[in-house]
C-alpha positions as CSV (number, residue, x, y, z in Angstrom):
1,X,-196.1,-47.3,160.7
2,X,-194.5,-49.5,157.8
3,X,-191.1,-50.2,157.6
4,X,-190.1,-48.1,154.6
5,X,-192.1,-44.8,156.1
6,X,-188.8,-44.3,158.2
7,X,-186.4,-44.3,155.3
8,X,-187.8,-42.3,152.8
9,X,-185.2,-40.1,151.4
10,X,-185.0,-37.2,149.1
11,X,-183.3,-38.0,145.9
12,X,-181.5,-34.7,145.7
13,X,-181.1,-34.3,149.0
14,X,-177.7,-34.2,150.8
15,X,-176.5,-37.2,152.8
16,X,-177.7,-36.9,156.4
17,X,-176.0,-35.5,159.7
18,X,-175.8,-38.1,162.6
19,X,-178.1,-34.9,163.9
20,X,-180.8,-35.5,161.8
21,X,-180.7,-39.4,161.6
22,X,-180.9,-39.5,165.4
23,X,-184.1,-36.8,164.9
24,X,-185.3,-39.9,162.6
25,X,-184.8,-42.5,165.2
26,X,-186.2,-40.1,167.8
27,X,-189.2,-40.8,165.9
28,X,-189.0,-44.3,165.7
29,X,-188.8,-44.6,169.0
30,X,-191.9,-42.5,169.8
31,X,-193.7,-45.0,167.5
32,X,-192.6,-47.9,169.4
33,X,-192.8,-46.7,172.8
34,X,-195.3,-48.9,174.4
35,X,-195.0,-51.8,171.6
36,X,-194.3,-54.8,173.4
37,X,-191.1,-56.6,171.8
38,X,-190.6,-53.5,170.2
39,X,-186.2,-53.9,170.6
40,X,-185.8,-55.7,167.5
41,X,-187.5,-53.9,165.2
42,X,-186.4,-50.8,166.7
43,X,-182.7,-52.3,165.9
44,X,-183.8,-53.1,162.3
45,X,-185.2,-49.9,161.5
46,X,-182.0,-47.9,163.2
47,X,-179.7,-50.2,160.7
48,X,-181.5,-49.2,157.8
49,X,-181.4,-45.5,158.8
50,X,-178.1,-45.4,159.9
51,X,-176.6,-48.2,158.0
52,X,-175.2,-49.7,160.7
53,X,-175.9,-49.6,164.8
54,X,-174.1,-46.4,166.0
55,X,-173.3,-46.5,170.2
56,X,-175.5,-43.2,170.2
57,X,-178.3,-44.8,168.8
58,X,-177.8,-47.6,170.8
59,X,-177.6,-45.9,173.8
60,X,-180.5,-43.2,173.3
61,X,-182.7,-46.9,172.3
62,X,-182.0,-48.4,175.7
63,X,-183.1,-45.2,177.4
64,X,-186.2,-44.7,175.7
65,X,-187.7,-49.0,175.5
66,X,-186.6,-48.8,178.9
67,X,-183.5,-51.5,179.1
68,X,-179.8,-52.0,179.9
69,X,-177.4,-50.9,177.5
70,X,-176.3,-54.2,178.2
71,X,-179.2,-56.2,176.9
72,X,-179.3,-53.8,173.7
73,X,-175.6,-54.6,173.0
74,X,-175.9,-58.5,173.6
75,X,-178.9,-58.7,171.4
76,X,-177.1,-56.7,168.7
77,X,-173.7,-59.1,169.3
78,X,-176.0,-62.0,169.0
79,X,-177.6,-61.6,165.2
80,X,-175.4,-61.7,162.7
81,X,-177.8,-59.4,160.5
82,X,-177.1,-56.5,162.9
83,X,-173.9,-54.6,162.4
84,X,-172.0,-51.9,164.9
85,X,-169.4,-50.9,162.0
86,X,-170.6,-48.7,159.0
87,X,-171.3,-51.1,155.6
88,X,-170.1,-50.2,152.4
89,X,-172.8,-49.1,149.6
90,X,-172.0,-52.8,148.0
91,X,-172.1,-55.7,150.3
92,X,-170.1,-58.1,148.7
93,X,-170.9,-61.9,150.0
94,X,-168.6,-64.8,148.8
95,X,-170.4,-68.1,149.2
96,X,-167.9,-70.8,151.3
97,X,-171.0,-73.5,150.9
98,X,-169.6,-77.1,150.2
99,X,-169.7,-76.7,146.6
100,X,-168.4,-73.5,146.3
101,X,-165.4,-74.1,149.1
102,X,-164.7,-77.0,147.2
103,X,-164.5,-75.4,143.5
104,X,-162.8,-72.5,144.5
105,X,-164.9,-70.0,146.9
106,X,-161.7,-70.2,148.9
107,X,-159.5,-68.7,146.4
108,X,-162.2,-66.1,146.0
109,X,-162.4,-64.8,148.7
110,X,-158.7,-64.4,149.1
111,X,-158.6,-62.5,146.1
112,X,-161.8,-60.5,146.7
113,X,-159.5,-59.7,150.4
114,X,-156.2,-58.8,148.4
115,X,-158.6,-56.5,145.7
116,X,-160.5,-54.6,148.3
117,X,-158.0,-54.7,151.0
118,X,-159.8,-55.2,153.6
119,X,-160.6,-58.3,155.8
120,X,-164.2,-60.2,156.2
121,X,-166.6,-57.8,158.0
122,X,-165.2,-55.2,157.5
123,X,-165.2,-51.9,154.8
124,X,-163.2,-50.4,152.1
125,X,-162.0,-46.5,152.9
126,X,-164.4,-45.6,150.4
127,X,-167.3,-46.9,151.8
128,X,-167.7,-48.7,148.6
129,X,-167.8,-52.0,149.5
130,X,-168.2,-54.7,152.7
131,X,-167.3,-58.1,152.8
132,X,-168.9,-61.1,154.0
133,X,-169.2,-64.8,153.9
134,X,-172.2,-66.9,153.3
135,X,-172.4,-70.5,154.0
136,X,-175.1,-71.2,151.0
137,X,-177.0,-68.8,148.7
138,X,-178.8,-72.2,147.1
139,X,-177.0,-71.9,143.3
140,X,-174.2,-74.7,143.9
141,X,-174.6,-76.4,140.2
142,X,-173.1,-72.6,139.6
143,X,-170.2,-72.7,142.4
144,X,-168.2,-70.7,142.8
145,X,-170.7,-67.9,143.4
146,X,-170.7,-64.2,144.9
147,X,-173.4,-61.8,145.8
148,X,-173.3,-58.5,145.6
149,X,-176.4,-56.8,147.0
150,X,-179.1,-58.3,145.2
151,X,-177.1,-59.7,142.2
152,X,-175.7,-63.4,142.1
153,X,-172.5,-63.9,140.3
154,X,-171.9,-67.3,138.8
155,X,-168.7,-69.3,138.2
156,X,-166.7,-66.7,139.5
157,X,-163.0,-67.3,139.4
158,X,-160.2,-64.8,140.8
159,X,-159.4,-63.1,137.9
160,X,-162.9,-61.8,137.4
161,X,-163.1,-59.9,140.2
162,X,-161.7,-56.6,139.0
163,X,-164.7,-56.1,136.2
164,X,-167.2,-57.3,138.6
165,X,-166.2,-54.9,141.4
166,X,-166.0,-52.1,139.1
167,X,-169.7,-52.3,137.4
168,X,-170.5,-51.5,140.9
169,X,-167.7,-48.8,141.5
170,X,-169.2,-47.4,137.6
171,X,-172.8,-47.8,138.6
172,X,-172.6,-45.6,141.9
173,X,-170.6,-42.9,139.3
174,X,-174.0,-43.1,137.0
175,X,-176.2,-45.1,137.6
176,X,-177.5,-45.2,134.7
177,X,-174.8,-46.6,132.3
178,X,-175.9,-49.9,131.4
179,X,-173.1,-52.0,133.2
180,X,-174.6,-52.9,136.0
181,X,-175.5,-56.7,134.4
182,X,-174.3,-59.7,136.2
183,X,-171.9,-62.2,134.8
């Protein structure tokens, strides 16, 4: 079944129950079943329903491929693309590449710490944004640069940072109110 069949969501819906997201996976899981080196894209799929890798759904994957808890955890510890702590809507990546460390990704990120108050990998108590480093996002004539989601943001310097985070902060309020362009 494609990817995207799992996570099609109702617009107008209301935001799932860890009940019904694990009757999702339950699912999933019944698709996989007898797929041979089915555990990673069982993980995959699970992050995108849950947004991150719950120890229930880790736990009820093991049982059902068949494996350790143990080998489901370490393969989930070694990725860095899987995640056991819930994201934010936004995931905000400052860029610590060469070029960027050098003209001032450093002092970036330290601001983009101090303005969300939270540390690298983890949330904000909103749920708004999550922090992250990238070691190159291939735009260094433009260093310093952030990502957020999708959207690159060039020459970004510390004092930026407020208006950029709040397009986003506006744009999740809306959605439809034009600011959502990047710098």
């Amino acid at each position: 079944m494609p990817f995207s069949t799992y996570l099609a969501k109702c617009p107008d819906c209301h935001e799932a129950t860890e009940e019904e997201l694990l009757v999702q996976l339950d699912d999933v899981l019944a698709d996989y079943a007898s797929v041979p080196g089915a555990l990673i894209p069982v993980l995959q799929i699970t992050q995108a329903i849950f947004g991150y890798l719950p120890e229930t759904a880790l736990k009820k994957i093991a049982l059902s491929l068949g494996k350790p808890y143990s080998e489901v955890a370490g393969v989930v510890g070694f990725y860095s693309f899987f995640t056991t702590v819930p994201r934010g809507k936004h995931l905000v990546r400052v860029c610590l590449g060469t070029a960027c460390y050098v003209r001032g990704g450093k002092e970036v990120l330290a601001a983009s710490k101090d303005l969300l108050r939270i540390e690298v990998g983890e949330t904000s108590s909103d749920r708004m944004f999550s922090l992250d480093v990238g070691r190159c996002f291939g735009a260094c004539g433009l260093a310093p640069v952030i990502m957020i989601d999708d959207d690159v943001h060039q020459r970004v310097r510390p004092a930026q940072l407020p208006k950029i985070f709040d397009q986003y902060r506006d744009n999740s309020a809306t959605d439809d109110n034009g600011n959502g362009e990047s710098d």
